[in-house]
ZAMARGU-4260 file (C-alpha; in steps of 0.2 Angstrom, whole numbers, plus 5000, padded with zeros to 4 digits):
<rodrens>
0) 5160/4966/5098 | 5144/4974/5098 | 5146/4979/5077 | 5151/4962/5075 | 5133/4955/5082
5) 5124/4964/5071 | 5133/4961/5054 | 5131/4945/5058 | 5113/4948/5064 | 5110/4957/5046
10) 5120/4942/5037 | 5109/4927/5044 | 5093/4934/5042 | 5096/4939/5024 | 5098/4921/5021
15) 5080/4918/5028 | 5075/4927/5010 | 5075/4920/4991 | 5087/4910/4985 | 5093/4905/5002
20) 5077/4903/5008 | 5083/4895/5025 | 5068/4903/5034 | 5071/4894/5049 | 5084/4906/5053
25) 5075/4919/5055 | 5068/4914/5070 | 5086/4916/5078 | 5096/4929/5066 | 5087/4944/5076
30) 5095/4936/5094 | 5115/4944/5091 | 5106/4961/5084 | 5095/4962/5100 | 5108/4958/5114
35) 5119/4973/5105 | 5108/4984/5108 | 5104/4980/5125 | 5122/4979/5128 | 5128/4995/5122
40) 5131/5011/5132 | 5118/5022/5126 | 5105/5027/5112 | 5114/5033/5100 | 5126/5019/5099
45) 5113/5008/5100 | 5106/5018/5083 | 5124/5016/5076 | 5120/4999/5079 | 5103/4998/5071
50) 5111/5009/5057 | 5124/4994/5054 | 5112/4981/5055 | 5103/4988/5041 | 5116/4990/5032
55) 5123/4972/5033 | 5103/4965/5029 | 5098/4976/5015 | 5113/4977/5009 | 5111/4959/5001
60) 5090/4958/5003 | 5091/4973/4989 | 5106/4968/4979 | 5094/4963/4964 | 5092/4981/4962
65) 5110/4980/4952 | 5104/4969/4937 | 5097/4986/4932 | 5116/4990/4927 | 5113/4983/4911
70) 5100/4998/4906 | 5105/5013/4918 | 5123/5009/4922 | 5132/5018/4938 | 5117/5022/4941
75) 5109/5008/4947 | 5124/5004/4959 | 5121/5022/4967 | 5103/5020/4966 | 5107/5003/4978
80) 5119/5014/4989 | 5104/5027/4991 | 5090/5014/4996 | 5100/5004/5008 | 5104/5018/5018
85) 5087/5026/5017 | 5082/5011/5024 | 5094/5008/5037 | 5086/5027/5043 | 5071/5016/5049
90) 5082/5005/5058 | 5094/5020/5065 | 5079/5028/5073 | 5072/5010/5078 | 5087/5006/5089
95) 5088/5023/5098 | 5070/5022/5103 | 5070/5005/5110 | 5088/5009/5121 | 5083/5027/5124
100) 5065/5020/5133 | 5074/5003/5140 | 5063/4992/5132 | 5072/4982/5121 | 5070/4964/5127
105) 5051/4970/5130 | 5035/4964/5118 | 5033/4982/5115 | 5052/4979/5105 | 5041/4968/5095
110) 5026/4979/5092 | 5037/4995/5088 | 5047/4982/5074 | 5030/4979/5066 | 5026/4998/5063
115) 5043/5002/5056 | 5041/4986/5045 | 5024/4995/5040 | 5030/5011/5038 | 5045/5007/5027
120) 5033/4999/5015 | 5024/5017/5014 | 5024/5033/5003 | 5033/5034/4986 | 5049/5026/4992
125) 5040/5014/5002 | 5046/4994/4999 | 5044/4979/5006 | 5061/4973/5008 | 5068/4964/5020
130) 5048/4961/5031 | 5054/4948/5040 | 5035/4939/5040 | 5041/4935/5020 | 5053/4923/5024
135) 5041/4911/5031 | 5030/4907/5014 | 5037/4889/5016 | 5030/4887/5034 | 5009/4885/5028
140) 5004/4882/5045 | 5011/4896/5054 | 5008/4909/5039 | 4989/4906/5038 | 4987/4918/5052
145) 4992/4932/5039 | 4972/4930/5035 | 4967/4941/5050 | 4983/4948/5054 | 4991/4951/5037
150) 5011/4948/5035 | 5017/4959/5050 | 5007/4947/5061 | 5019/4933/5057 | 5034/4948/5059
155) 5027/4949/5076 | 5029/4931/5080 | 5046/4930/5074 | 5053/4945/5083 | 5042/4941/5100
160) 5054/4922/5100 | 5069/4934/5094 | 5068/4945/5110 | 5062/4929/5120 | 5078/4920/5116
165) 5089/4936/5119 | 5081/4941/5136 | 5087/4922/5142 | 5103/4927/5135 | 5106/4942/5144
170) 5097/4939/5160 | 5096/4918/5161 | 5097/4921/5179 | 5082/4926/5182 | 5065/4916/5181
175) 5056/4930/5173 | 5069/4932/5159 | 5059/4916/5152 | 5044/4925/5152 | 5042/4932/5133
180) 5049/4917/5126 | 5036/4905/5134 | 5022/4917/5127 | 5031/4915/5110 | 5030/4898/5110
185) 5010/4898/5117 | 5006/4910/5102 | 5018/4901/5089 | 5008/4886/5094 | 4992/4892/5094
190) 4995/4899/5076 | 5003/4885/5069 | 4987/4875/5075 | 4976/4888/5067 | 4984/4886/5052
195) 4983/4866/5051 | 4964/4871/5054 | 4965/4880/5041 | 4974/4871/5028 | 4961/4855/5032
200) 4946/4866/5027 | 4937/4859/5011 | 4926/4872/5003 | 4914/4868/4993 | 4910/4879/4974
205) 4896/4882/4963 | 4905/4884/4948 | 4923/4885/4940 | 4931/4896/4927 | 4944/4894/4917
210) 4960/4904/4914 | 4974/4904/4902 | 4992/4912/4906 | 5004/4918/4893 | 5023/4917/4898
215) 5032/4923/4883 | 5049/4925/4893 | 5052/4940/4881 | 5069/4947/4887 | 5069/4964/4891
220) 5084/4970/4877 | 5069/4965/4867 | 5055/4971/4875 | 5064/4989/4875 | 5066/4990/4856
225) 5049/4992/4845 | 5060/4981/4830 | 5055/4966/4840 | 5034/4971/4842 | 5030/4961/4829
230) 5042/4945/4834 | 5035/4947/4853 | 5017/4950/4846 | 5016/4932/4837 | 5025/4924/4852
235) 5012/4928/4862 | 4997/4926/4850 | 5004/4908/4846 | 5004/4902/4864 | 4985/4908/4865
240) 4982/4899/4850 | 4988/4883/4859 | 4981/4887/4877 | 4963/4892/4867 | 4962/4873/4860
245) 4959/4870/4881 | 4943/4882/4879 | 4947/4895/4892 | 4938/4911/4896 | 4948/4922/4899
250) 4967/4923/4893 | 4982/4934/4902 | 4994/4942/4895 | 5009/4949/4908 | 5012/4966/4910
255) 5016/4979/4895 | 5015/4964/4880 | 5020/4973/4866 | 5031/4990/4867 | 5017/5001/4859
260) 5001/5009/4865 | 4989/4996/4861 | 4973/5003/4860 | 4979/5017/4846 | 4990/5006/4839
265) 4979/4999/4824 | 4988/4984/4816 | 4989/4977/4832 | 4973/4982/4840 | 4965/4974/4826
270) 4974/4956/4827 | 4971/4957/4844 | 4950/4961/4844 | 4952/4944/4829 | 4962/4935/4842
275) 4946/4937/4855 | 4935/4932/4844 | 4943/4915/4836 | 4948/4911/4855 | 4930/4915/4861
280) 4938/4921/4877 | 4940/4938/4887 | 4960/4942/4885 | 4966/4954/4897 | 4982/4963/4892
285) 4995/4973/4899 | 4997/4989/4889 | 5004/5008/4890 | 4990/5019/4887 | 4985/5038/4886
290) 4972/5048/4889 | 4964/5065/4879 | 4978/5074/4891 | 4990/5063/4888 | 4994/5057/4903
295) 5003/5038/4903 | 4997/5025/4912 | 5003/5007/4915 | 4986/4998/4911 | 4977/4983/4907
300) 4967/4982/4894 | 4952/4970/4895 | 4944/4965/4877 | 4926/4956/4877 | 4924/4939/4868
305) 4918/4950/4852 | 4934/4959/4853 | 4927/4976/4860 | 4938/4986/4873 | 4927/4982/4890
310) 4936/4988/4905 | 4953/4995/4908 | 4963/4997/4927 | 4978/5009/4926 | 4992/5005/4938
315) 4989/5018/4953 | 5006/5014/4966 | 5021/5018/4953 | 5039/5012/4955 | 5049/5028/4959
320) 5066/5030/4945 | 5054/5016/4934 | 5040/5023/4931 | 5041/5041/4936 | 5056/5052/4941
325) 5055/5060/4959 | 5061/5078/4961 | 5061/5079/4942 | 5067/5098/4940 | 5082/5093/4952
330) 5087/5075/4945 | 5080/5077/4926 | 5096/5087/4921 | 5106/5073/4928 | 5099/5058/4922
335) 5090/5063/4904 | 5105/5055/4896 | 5099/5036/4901 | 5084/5040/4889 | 5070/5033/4902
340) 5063/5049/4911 | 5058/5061/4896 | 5039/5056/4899 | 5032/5049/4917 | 5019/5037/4921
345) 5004/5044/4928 | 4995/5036/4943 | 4976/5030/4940 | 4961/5035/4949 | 4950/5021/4948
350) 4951/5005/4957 | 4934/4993/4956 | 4937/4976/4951 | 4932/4974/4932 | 4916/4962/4931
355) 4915/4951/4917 | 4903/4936/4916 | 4893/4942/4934 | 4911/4939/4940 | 4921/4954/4949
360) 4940/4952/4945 | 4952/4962/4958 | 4971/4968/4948 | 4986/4972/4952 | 5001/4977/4942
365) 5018/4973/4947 | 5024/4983/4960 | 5007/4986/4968 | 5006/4966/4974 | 5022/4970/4985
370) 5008/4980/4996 | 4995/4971/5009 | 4982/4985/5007 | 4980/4990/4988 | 4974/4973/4986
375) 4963/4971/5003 | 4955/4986/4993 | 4947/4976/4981 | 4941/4962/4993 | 4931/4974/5001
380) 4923/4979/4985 | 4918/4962/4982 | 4932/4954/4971 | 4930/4935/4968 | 4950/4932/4965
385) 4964/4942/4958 | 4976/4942/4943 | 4991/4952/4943 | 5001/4954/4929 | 5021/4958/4929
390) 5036/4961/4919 | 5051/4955/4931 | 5064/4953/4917 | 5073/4965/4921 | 5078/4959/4934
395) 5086/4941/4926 | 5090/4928/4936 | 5090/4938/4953 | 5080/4933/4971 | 5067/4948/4964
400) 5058/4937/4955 | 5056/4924/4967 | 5051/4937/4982 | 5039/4944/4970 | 5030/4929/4969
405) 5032/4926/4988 | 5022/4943/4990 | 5008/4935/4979 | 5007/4920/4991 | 5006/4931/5004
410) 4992/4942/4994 | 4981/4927/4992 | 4979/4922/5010 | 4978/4940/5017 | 4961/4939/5005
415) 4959/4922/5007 | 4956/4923/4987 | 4963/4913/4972 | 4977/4923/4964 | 4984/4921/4947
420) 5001/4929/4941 | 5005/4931/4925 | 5022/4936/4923 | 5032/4939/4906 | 5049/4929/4909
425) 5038/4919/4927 | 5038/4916/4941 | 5018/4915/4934 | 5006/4902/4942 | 4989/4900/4953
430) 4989/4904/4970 | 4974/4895/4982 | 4968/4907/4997 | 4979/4896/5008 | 4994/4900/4999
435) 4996/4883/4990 | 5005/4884/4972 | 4994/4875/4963 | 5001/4877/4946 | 5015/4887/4940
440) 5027/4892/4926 | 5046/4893/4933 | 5058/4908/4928 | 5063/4909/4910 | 5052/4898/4902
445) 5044/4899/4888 | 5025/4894/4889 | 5006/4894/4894 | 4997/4887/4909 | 4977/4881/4908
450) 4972/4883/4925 | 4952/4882/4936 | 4947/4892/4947 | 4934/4891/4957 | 4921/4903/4959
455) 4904/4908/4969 | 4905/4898/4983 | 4892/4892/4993
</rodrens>
């Protein structure tokens, strides 16, 4: 009975996550998985358990990995197989410890969640799958505590009324049983007044700038073959054309544009330094590049009103298998024949904000947005908001897209910053440093969005 519990544990709270996004359930999905692990007969059942319960949640949280069949094959689907048990791992060691030092339907249950959550989303395999605190972008009010305590705060609160609920379950004969899940409600309380607080504050600006996003929704069969440069290249210098008549400043192009190293690439470097100057706007573009060593990197490339190259950020937390290959001199023999591995990206160095117009702009690229402290970074260094720019085509029509933009949500309140995403086939859009959508292009559109932001506050 106990296995059955926690499938079903891992089942429900996976529809607490895009495209479900019935994130009212995780606020009860964690009850079955905690009672089975109370009820079973020792630790490392209860990590079988755990084991299990991973299994049945990441299982579907991660099943957009599989749209990568299309350009890897099998090896996708065993690349899925491999990170759905390395994650369950977390969760196998997780159970064993709370059995093994009877505290399961205790609040250090809940702490101990929190720093697996933060330790899954570490190293070169780390992700941020399946954090529970994401499944609550709808609920504003609560979420705004994310500000102080980034998104494993709002974990906490979710797996603190989890126990709460469990321990009344188990032991509801006894008054202190009822303990934890009145202190749940106190803090879930107090939060969600926090946030209304929060949500009602007007802040007042100096100034506004205006910003342009390019959606070319270039699909990735495209992207991936140089034959189509020149198609993508006008798609996206046409929509800047029509977004320049609304007289931005600066212009964005998502994430690795045009399938060629921009800066040595002369036909195109050169339309792009015309392009700045008939638009009279900064255009920051995502580009490969190399340096004298000829290391690759995942850059942006940021080009002055005059057309001159005036700042560049290189991508520093890489996608393992995407970007580079781990354990190359083991795996390279295996894979070399899917034609993505024979050269790796290389992580930058550099992280200050790029400052243009006495204005410090923080960046991210793609995967690094997924991550609370890459960005928190920049804040610290004085960053007014934030663009990140990404290519989420490959992943078609899957939940990856909208989780990735539920991460940027997340980023923008964490910083309590305006954050832009610019994304190649969407989700892009504004963010406000509540976590309110102000604008946005939806997935698989073709377009440009004109957007204000507001800048140097009083």
């Amino acid at each position: 009975m106990n296995f059955i519990y926690v499938i079903f544990s891992g089942v429900l709270l996976s529809a607490a996550f895009p495209k479900v996004n019935f994130f009212f359930v995780a606020w009860v999905a964690l009850v079955p998985f905690f009672i089975a692990v109370e009820k079973s007969k020792n630790a490392k059942s209860a990590a079988l358990l755990g084991f299990l319960f991973g299994l049945s949640l990441f299982s579907i949280n991660l099943f957009w990995v599989n749209t990568l069949f299309l350009y890897v094959g099998f090896w996708a689907i065993l690349g899925w197989a491999c990170l759905i048990a390395f994650q369950s791992i977390y969760l196998f060691i997780y159970a064993y410890i709370i059995k093994r030092f009877g505290i399961t339907l205790s609040i250090w249950t809940a702490v101990l969640w929190v720093l697996i959550e933060a330790i899954r989303g570490m190293g070169d395999f780390g992700i941020p799958g399946g954090v529970v605190g994401y499944s609550q972008v709808l609920f504003l009010p609560l979420i705004q505590i994310a500000s102080f305590s980034t998104v494993y705060g709002v974990s906490f609160l979710i797996i603190i009324f989890n126990i709460g609920l469990a321990k009344i379950f188990v032991r509801k004969e006894k008054i202190s049983s009822y303990t934890i899940f009145g202190l749940s409600l106190i803090l879930m309380f107090i939060s969600i007044v926090f946030g209304f607080f929060e949500l009602d504050k007007e802040t007042k600006y100096e100034n506004h700038i205006k910003v342009s996003i390019i959606q070319g929704n270039i699909p990735q069969e495209k992207k991936l073959d140089p034959r189509f440069n020149n198609e993508n290249f006008l798609i996206h210098k046409e929509l800047t054309l029509k977004a320049a008549n609304n007289s931005p400043q600066i212009i964005i192009w998502p994430e690795t544009s045009i399938f060629t190293y921009l800066l040595y690439d002369k036909k195109y470097l050169t339309e792009v330094e015309e392009l700045a100057k008939k638009t009279k706007a900064f255009l920051f573009i995502g580009t490969p590049h190399y340096d004298r060593h000829y290391n690759v990197y995942n850059s942006i490339a940021v080009f002055s009103q005059s057309g001159e190259v005036i700042g560049r950020y290189d991508k520093q937390h890489l996608v393992p298998f995407g970007e580079y290959l781990p354990f190359k001199p083991v795996l390279y023999p295996i894979l070399k024949n899917t034609g993505y591995y024979n050269k790796d990206f290389t992580p930058g160095t550099k992280i200050n904000p790029i400052e243009i117009m006495g204005i410090k702009i923080g960046t991210a690229i793609c995967f690094e947005s997924t991550f609370p402290f890459l960005i928190k970074k920049q804040t610290k260094m004085g960053a007014d908001f934030f663009i990140v720019i990404t290519n989420d085509a490959w992943f078609k029509f899957s939940s990856a897209p909208y989780e990735h933009f539920d991460y940027a949500i997340f980023r923008a309140i964490e910083n309590r910053k305006f954050l832009i995403q610019a994304a190649n086939t969407g989700i892009s859009g504004l963010i406000d440093p509540y976590g309110r959508i102000l604008n946005k292009l939806d997935l698989n559109k073709q377009g440009y969005l004109t957007v204000e932001i507001p800048v140097l506050s009083q």
